[in-house]
C-alpha positions in Angstrom: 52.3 -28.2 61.7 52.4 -24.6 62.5 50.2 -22.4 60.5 53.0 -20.4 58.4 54.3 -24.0 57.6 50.2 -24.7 56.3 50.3 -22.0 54.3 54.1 -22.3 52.8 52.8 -25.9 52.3 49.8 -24.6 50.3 52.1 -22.7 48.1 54.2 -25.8 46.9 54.0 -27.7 43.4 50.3 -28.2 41.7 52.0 -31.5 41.4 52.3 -32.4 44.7 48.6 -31.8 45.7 46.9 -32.6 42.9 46.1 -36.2 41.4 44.2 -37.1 37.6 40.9 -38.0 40.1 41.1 -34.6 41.6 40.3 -31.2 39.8 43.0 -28.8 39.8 44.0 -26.7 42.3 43.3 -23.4 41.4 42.9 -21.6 44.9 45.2 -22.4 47.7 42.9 -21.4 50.8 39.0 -21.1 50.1 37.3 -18.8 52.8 33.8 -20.0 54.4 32.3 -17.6 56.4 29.0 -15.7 57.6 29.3 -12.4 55.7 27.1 -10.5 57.7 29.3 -11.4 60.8 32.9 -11.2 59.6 33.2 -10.0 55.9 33.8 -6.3 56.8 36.1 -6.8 59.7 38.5 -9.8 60.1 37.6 -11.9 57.3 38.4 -9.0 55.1 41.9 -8.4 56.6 42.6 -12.2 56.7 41.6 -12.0 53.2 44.2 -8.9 52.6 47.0 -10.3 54.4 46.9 -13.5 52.4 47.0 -11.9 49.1 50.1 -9.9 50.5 51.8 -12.7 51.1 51.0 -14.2 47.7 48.6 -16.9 48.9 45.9 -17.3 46.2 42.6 -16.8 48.5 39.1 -17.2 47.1 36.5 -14.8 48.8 33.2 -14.6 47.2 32.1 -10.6 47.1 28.9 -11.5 45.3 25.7 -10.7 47.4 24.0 -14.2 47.8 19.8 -14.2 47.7 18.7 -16.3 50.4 16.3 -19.2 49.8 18.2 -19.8 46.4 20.3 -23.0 45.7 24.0 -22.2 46.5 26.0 -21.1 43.4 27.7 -23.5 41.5 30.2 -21.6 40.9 31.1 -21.8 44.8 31.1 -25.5 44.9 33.8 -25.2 42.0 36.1 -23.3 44.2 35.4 -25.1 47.1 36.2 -28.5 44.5 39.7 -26.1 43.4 40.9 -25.2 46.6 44.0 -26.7 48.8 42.6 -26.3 52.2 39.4 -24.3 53.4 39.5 -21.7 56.7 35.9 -21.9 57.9 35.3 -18.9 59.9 32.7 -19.6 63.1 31.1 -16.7 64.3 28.1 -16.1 66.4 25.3 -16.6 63.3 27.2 -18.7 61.1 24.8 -21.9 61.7 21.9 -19.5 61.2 23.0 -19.0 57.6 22.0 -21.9 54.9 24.5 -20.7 52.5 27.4 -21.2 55.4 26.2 -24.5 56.3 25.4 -25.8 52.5 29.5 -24.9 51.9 30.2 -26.3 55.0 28.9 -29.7 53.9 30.2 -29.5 50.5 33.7 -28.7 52.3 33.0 -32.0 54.2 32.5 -33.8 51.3 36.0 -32.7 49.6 37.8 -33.4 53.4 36.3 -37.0 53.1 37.6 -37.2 49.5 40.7 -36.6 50.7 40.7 -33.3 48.7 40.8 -30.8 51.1 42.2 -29.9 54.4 39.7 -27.7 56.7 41.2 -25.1 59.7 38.6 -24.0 61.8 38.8 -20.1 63.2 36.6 -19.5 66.0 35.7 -15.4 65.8 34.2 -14.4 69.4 32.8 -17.9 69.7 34.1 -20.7 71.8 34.7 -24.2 70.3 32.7 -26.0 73.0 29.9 -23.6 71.9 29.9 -25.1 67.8 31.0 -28.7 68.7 27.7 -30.3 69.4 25.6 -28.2 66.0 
């Protein structure tokens, strides 16, 4: 499936993703990514270009304290999201909060909640596969 047809997908019937066991969808694409890496450059015009296409796109904005517990209220939209993009960059493994979304994002794959597409930004997948 080609990724316009992923995101056209995405922007079909609540009814057609969603099941009485599942929360609703309330965001179609959730975006993981290491802020200090990506948040000002391409995941911000990732971000842009989705919302001009009418894709609803979560993004958190908030500044996150390290060595705190990640927010619940980013496992919720993790939980309300269609599919997550998880953007690897060169520090994303180094953050906890990237890696404590990651796993909850594994979770809701397993569930059979989620669907996950990686983006690789100026790392190599052979680089990530073995962390």
């Amino acid at each position: 499936m080609e990724h316009g047809e992923v995101l056209a997908d995405c922007m079909g019937t609540q009814e057609a993703h969603s099941s009485p066991s599942t929360p609703e969808c309330v965001h179609e694409v959730f975006l993981n990514f290491r802020g200090e890496d990506t948040r000002d450059g391409f995941t911000k015009c990732f971000y842009t270009a989705l919302k001009k296409k009418g894709i609803n796109t979560f993004l958190d904005d908030d500044k996150l304290e390290r060595g705190k517990a990640i927010k619940p209220e980013l496992l919720k939209a993790i939980e309300e999201s269609r599919l997550a993009v998880v953007i690897l960059s060169c520090d994303y493994a180094s953050s906890a909060w990237c890696l404590d979304e990651l796993a909850h994002i594994g979770k809701c794959n397993k569930d059979k909640r989620l669907q996950i597409y990686p983006v690789f930004y100026y790392v190599e997948p052979s680089e990530v596969r073995k962390q």
